[in-house]
C-alpha atoms as a printed R data frame, in Angstrom:
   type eleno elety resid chain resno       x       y       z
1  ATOM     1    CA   UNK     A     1 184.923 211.525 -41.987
2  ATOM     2    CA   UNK     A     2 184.470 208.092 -40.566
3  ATOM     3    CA   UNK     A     3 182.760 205.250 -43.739
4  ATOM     4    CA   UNK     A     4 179.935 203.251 -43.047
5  ATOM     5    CA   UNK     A     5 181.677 200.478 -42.020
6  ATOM     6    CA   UNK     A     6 184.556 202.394 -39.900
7  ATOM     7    CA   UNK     A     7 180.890 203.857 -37.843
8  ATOM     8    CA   UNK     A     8 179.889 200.348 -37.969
9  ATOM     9    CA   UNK     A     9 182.606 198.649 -35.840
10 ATOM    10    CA   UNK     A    10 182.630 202.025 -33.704
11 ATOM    11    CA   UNK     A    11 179.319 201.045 -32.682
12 ATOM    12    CA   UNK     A    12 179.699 197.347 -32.173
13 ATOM    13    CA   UNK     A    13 182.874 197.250 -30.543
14 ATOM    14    CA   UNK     A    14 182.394 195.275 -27.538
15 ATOM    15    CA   UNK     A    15 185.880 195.358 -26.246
16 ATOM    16    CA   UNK     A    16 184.997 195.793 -22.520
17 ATOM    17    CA   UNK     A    17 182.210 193.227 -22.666
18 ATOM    18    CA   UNK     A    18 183.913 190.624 -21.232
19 ATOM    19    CA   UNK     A    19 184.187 192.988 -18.035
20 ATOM    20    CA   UNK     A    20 180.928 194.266 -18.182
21 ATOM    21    CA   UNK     A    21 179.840 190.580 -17.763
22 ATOM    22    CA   UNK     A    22 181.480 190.024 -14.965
23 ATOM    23    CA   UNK     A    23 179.362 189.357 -11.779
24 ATOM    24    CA   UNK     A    24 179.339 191.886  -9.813
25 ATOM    25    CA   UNK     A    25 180.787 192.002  -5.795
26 ATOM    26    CA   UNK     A    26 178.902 191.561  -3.154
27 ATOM    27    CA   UNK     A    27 179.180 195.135  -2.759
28 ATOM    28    CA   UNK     A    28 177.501 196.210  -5.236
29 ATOM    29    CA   UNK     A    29 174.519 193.895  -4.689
30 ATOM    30    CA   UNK     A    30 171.115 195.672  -3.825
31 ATOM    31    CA   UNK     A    31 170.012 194.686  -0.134
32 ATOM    32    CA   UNK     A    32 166.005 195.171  -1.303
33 ATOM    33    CA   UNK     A    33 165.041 193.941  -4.481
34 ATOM    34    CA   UNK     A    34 161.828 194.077  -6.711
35 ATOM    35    CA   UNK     A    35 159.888 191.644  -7.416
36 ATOM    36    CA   UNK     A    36 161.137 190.891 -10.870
37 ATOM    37    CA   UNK     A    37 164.686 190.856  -8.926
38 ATOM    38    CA   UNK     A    38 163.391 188.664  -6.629
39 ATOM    39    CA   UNK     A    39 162.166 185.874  -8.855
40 ATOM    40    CA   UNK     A    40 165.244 185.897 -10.371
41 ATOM    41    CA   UNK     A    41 167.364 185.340  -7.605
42 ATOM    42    CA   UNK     A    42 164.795 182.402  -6.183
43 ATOM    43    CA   UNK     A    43 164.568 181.166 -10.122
44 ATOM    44    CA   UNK     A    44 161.766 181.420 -10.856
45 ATOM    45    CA   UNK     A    45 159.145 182.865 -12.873
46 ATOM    46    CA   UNK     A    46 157.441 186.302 -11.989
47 ATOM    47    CA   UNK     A    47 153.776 185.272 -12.067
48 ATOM    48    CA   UNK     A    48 154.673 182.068  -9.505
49 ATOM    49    CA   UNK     A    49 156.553 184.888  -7.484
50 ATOM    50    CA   UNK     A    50 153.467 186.838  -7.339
51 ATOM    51    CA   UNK     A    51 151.748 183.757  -6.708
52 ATOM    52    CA   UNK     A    52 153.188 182.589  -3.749
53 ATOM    53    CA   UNK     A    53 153.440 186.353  -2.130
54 ATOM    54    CA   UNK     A    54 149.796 186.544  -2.569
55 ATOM    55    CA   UNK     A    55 149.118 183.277  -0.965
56 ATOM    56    CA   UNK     A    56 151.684 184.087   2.158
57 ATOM    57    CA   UNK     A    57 153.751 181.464   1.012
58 ATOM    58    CA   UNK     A    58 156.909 183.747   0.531
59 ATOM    59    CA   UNK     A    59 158.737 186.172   2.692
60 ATOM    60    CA   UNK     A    60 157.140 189.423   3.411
61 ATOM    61    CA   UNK     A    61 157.979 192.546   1.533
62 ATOM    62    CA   UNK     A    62 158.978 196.037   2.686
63 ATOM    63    CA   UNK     A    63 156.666 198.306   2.091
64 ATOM    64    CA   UNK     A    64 157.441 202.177   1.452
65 ATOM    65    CA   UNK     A    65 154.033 203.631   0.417
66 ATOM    66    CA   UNK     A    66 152.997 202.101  -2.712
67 ATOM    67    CA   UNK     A    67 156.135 200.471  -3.342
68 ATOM    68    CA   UNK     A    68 157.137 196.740  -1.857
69 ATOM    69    CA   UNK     A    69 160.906 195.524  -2.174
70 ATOM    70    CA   UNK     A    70 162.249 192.156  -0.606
71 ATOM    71    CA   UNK     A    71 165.037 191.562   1.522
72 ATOM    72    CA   UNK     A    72 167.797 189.851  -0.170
73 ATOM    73    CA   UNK     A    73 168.937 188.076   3.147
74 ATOM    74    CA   UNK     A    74 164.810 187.181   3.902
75 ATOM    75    CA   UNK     A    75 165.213 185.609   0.509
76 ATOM    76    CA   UNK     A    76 168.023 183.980   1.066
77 ATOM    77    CA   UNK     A    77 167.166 182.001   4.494
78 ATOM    78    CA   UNK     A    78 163.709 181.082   2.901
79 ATOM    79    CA   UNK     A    79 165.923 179.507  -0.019
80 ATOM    80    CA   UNK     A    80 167.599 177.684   2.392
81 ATOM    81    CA   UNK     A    81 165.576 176.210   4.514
82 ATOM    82    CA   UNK     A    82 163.475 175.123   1.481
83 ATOM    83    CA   UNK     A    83 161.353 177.176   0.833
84 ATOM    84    CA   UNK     A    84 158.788 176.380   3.378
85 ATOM    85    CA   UNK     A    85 155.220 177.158   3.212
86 ATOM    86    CA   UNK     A    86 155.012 179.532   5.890
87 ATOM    87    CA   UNK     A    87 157.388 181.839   4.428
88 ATOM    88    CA   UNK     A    88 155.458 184.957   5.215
89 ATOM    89    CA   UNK     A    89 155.134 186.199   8.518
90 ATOM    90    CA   UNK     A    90 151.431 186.736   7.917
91 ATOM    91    CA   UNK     A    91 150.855 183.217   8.290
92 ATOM    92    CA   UNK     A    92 152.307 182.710  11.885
């Protein structure tokens, strides 16, 4: 029968952390992301994300039904080149 303590450090062992930190390869990276994902990867903040897809001011999402993902490599080139205004397709 394990003590408190021994249950304790059973728990909170974070041997392995280190590795689960780790960024992971390219091939594990999604090629559509959500919008949350997206922000992230463009740094910035969700709501400004939203922002700037309502406005047509970022790249177009996929849409499948109800649900809208972005291209990791549409991201990417808008990043690039700046981020220019006429991001979306819409707006061409």
């Amino acid at each position: 029968m394990n003590t408190g303590m021994e249950r304790f450090e059973m728990e909170n062992d974070d041997s392995g952390a280190e590795e689960r930190g780790k960024r992971r390869g390219t091939d594990d990276v999604p090629i559509l992301l959500t919008a949350k994902e997206a922000a992230a990867l463009c740094m910035m903040s969700d709501s400004y994300f939203y922002r700037l897809t309502r406005k047509g001011l970022a790249p177009e999402p996929v849409r499948a039904g109800n649900v809208r993902r972005w291209r990791r490599s549409d991201l990417a080139q808008w990043v690039a080149e700046g981020c220019p205004k006429n991001g979306n397709k819409r707006g061409e």
